[in-house]
N, C-alpha and C positions, 0 to 999 in steps of 0.2 A: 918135199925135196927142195933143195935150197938153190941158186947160180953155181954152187961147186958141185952139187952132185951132179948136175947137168953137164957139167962140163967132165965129170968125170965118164956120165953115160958116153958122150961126145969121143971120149979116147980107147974107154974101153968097145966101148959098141957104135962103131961109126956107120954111118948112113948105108955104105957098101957093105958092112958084115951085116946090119940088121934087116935093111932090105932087100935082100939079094938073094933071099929063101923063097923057094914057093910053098908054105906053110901061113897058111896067114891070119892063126892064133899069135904064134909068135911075135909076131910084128906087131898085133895089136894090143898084147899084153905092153911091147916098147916105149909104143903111141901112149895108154895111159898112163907111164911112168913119166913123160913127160911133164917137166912144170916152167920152162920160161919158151916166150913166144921165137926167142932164138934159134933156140935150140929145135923147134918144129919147124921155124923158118929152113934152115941146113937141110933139115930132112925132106920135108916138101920140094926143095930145088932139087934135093941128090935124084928125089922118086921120080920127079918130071921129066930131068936130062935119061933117065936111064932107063926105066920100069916106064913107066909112063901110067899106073896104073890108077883107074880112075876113084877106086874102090878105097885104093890106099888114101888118094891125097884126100879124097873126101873125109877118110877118121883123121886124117894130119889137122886137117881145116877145122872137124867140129871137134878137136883138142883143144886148137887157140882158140875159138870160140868158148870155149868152158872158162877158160884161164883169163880168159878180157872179162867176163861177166862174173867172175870170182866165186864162179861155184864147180873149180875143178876138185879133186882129191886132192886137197888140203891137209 
């Protein structure tokens, strides 16, 4: 996934519609469609101010961790 498909995750599925479920396959199928450190950045802040959930930012956190070490889903 490229900076535009991010960006298009970003408009089409923004931090408040994707994380705002209590279902939380969905959200983590989200998590690894991520590919820039941005765009988890967004979503990590949205989960903290709102959710606050501990479970969530932990897959947000080892996403960028995948993506810094260059062995995310490429």
């Amino acid at each position: 996934m490229s900076g535009d498909s991010d960006a298009a995750v970003l408009e089409d599925l923004p931090p408040e519609r994707l994380l705002s479920g209590n279902q939380l396959q969905p959200t983590l199928a989200g998590i690894r469609c991520m590919d820039s450190i941005e765009t988890i950045q967004a979503y990590l802040a949205y989960e903290t101010k709102h959710q606050d959930r501990t479970h969530v930012q932990d897959k947000l956190r080892l996403r960028a961790r995948e993506l810094r070490r260059g062995d995310g889903d490429e």
